[in-house]
C-alpha positions as CSV (number, residue, x, y, z in Angstrom):
1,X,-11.7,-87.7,-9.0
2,X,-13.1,-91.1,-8.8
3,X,-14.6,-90.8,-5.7
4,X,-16.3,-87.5,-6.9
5,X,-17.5,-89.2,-9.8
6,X,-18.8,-92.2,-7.4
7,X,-20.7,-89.8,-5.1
8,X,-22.4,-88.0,-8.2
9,X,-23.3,-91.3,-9.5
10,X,-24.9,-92.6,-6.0
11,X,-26.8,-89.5,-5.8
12,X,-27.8,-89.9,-9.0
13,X,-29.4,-93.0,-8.3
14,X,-31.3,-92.3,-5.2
15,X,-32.7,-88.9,-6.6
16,X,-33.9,-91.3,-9.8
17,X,-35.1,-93.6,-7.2
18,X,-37.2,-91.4,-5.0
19,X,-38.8,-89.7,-8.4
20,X,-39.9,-93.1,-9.2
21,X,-41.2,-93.7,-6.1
22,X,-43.4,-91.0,-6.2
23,X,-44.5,-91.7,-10.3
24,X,-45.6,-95.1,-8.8
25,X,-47.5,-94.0,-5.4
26,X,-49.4,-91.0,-8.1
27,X,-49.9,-94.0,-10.5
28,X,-51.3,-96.1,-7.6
29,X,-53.5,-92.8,-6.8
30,X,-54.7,-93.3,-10.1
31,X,-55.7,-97.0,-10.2
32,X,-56.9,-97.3,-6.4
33,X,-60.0,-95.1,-6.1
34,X,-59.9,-93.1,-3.3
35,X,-63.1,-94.6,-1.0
36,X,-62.7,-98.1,-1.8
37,X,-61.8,-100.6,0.7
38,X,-58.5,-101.3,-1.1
39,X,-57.5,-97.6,-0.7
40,X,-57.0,-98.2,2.9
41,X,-55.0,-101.7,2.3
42,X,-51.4,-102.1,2.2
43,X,-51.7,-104.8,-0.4
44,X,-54.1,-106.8,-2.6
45,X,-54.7,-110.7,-2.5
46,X,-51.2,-111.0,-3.5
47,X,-48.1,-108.4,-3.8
48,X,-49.3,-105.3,-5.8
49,X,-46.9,-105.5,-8.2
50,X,-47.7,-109.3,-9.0
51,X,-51.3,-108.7,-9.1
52,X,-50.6,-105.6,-11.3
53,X,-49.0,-108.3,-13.8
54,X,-50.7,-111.8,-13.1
55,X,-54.5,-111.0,-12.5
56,X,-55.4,-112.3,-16.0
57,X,-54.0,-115.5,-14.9
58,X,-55.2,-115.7,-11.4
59,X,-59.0,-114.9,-13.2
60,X,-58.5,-117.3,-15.6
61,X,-57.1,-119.9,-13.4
62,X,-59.9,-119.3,-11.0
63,X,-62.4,-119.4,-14.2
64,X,-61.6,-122.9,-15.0
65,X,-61.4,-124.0,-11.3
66,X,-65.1,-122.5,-11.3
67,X,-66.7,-123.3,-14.1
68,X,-65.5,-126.5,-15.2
69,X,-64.4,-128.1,-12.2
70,X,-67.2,-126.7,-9.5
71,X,-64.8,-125.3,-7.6
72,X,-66.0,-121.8,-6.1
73,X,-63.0,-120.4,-4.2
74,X,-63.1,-116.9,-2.2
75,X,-59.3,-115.7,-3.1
76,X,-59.0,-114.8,-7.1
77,X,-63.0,-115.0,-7.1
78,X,-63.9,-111.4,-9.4
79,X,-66.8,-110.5,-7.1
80,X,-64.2,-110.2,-4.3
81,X,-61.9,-108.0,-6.6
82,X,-65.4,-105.5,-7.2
83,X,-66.1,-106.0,-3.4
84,X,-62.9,-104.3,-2.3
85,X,-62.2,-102.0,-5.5
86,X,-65.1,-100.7,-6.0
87,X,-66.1,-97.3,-4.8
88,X,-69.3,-94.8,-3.5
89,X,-70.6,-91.8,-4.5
90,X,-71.5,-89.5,-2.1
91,X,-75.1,-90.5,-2.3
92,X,-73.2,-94.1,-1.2
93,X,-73.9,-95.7,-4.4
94,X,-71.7,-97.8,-5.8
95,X,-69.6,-96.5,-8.9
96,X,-69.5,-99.6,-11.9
97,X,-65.5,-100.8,-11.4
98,X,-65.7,-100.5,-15.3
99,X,-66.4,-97.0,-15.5
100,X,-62.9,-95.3,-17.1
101,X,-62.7,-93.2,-14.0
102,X,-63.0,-96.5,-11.9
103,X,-60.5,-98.9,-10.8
104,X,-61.1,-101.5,-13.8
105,X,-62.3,-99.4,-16.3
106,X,-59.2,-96.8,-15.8
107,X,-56.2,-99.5,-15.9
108,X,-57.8,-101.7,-18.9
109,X,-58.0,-98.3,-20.6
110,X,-54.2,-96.8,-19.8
111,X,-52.9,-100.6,-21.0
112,X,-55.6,-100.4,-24.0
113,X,-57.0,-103.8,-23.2
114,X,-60.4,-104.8,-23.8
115,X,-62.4,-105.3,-20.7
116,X,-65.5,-107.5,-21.3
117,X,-65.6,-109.2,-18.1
118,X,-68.4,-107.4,-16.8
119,X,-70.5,-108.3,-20.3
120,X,-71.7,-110.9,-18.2
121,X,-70.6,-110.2,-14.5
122,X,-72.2,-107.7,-11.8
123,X,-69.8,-104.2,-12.1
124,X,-71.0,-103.6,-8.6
125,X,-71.1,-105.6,-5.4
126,X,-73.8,-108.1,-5.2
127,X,-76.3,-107.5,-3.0
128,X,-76.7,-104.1,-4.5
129,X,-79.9,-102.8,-6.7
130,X,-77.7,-102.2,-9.6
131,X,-75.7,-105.3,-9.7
132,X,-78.0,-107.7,-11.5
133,X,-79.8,-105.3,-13.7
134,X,-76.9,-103.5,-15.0
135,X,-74.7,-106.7,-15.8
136,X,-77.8,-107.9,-18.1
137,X,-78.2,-104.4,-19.1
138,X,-74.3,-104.7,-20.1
139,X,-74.4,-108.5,-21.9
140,X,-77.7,-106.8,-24.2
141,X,-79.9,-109.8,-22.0
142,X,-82.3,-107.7,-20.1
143,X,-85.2,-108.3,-22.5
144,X,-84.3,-112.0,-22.3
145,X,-84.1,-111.9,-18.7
146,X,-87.5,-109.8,-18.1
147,X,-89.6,-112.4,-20.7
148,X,-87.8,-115.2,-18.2
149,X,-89.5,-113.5,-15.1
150,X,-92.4,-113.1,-16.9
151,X,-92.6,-116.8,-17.5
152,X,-92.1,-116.9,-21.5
153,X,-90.4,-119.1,-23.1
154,X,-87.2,-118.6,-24.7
């Protein structure tokens, strides 16, 4: 009877275990935007799972290390995190990460956290025709910008 019992139990286990395998590969469907160059990666800058529960403090580590100290480092850098998550339309433009169907955007919303990183900071790559415009656009500084080119004073 108690090796009965055992058996049931270990199958148990492994059928729970593959079902939340495949919860956690849909949820990674979900969060990893299919055409973005971290679709096709095994892993992020660190484990997935870390990342998943440490970014905050890798950006805000890297924040400090940047702004106060000067020190511009590629690895936690948020431009590299909208380099790699950051998808296309067909068209090959590039989707803002903030979007709620995009890799930022759709997380920060499941967890109901407030994203206002990109208040300030490029949504898409830089380099692209969007980037600059749309983050001032975003941070309500577009006017200011514009009377800045312009050559007024403000």
């Amino acid at each position: 009877m108690a090796t009965v019992l055992k058996t049931c139990l270990v199958a148990a286990g492994l059928v729970w275990a593959l079902a939340a395998q495949t919860v956690q590969a849909e949820e990674m469907k979900r969060y990893v935007v299919e055409g973005s160059r971290a679709a096709t990666l095994p892993s992020c800058v660190e484990p997935t799972e870390l990342m998943r529960r440490q970014h905050m403090e890798f950006i805000k580590h890297q924040r400090i290390a940047t702004v106060h100290e000067g020190i511009r480092k590629e690895k936690y850098g948020l431009s590299g995190c909208v380099d790699c998550h950051i998808s296309y339309s067909a068209e090959r433009i590039p989707q803002p990460i903030n979007q709620a169907d995009q890799f930022c955007g759709a997380c920060h919303a499941f967890a109901a956290v407030n994203l206002n990183c990109f208040d300030c900071h490029a949504s898409v790559p830089n380099g692209t025709p969007l980037d600059a415009a749309a983050a001032h656009e975003a941070a309500g500084v577009a006017a200011q910008v514009q009377s800045h080119r312009d050559g007024e004073d403000h």
